[in-house]
Every structure is written in structure tokens, then in C-alpha cells.
C-alpha positions in Angstrom: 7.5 -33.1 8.8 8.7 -29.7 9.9 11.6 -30.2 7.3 9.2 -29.5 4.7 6.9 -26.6 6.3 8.1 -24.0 3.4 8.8 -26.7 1.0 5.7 -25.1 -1.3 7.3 -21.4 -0.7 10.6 -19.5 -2.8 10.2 -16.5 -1.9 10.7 -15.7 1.7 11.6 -12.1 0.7 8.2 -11.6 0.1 7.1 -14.0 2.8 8.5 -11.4 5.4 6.9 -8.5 3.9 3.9 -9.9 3.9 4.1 -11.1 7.7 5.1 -7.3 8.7 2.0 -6.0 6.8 0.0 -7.8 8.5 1.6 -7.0 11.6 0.8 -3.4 10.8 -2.9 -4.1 10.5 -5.3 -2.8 13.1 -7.5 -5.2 14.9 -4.9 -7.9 14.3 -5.1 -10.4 16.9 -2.6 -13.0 15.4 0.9 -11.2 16.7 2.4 -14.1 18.7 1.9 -16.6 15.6 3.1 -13.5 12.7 5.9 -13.1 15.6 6.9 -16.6 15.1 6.8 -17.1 11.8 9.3 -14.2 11.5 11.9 -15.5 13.8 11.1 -19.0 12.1 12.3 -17.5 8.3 14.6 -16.0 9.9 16.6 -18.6 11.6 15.9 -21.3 9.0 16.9 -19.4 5.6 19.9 -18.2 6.2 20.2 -16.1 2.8 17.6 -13.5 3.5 19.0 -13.0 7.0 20.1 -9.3 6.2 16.6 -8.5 4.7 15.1 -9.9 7.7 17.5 -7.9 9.8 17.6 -4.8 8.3 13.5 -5.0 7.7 13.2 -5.9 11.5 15.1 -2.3 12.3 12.7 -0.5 10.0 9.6 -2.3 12.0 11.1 -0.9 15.4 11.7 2.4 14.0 8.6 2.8 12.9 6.9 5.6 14.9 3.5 4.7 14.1 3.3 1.1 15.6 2.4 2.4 19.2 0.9 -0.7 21.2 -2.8 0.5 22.1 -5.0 2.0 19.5 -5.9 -1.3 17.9 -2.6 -2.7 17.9 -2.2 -4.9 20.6 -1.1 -7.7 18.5 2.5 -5.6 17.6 3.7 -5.9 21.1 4.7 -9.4 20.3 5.7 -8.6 16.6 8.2 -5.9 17.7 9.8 -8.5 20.7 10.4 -10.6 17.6 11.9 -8.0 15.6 14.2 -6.9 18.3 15.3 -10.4 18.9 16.0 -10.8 15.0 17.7 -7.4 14.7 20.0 -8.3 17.6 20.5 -11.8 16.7 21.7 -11.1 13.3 23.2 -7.6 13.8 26.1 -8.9 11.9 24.3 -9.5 9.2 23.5 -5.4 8.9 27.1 -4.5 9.0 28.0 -7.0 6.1 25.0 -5.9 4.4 26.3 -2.2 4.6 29.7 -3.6 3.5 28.2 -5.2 0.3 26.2 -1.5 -0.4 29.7 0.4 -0.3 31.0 -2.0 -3.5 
């Protein structure tokens, strides 16, 4: 049953970081399946949102993931992250909001 896919997982913080270091790896060949897994978290656990968010602007940022160069795989892993970052955009601004307290 899909309801229960993460039912043996509590930390998705973790989850995601894990999931981006693997997208970093060269020779990775898995990006469309680490690329849905992230939007997956991200649209089914709605408390780590922001992480996600914020995490999936750091991923873009990140000069050294250049598509080529063993990492063909991060082409799909970086359409995810854009999609996440844009999707919950909101959720950086009320992350930002919660920093200032």
C-alpha cells in the first residue's frame, strides 16, 4: 500500500540528505528514481518542506554539479530540485521569517 511506503522511516531530514549525496556521486546512473524520491518526501511530509526547499536551492547553486563529467544522472536530480524549490518557495520565506525570531 503506497500509504505505508515510509511507514519504517522518521527521519526524512536525513532521508533527503542522503538522496542529494547520492545525487552528487559520479557514475550515478539512478537520477530519475533519486529525482523522485525527492519530490515524493517532499510533497508527502509536509514538515520538512522548508528543508527540502531550502536544500533543493543549495543543490542548484552548487557550481560543481555540471551535467557531463560523470554526472549525467544530476540532470534529472536538479529538474527535481528546481520544481521543489519553486513549488514550495513559500516555504523559504517563512523559513527566513522563523530565523529572524
Amino acid at each position: 500500500c503506497s500509504r505505508d511506503k515510509y511507514g519504517y522511516l522518521s527521519d526524512f531530514v536525513w532521508y533527503l540528505g542522503v538522496l542529494v549525496k547520492l545525487a552528487r556521486l559520479r557514475g550515478a546512473r539512478h537520477g530519475a528514481l533519486l529525482a523522485e524520491q525527492l519530490v515524493d518526501i517532499a510533497m508527502r511530509v509536509k514538515p520538512v518542506r522548508a528543508y527540502a526547499a531550502r536544500d533543493m536551492v543549495c543543490l542548484l547553486l552548487d557550481e560543481r554539479l555540471e551535467v557531463g563529467q560523470g554526472l549525467e544522472s544530476v540532470a534529472d536530480v536538479l529538474a527535481a530540485a528546481a520544481w521543489i524549490a519553486g513549488e514550495y518557495a513559500g516555504a523559504l520565506l517563512d523559513a527566513d521569517d522563523d530565523d529572524d525570531d
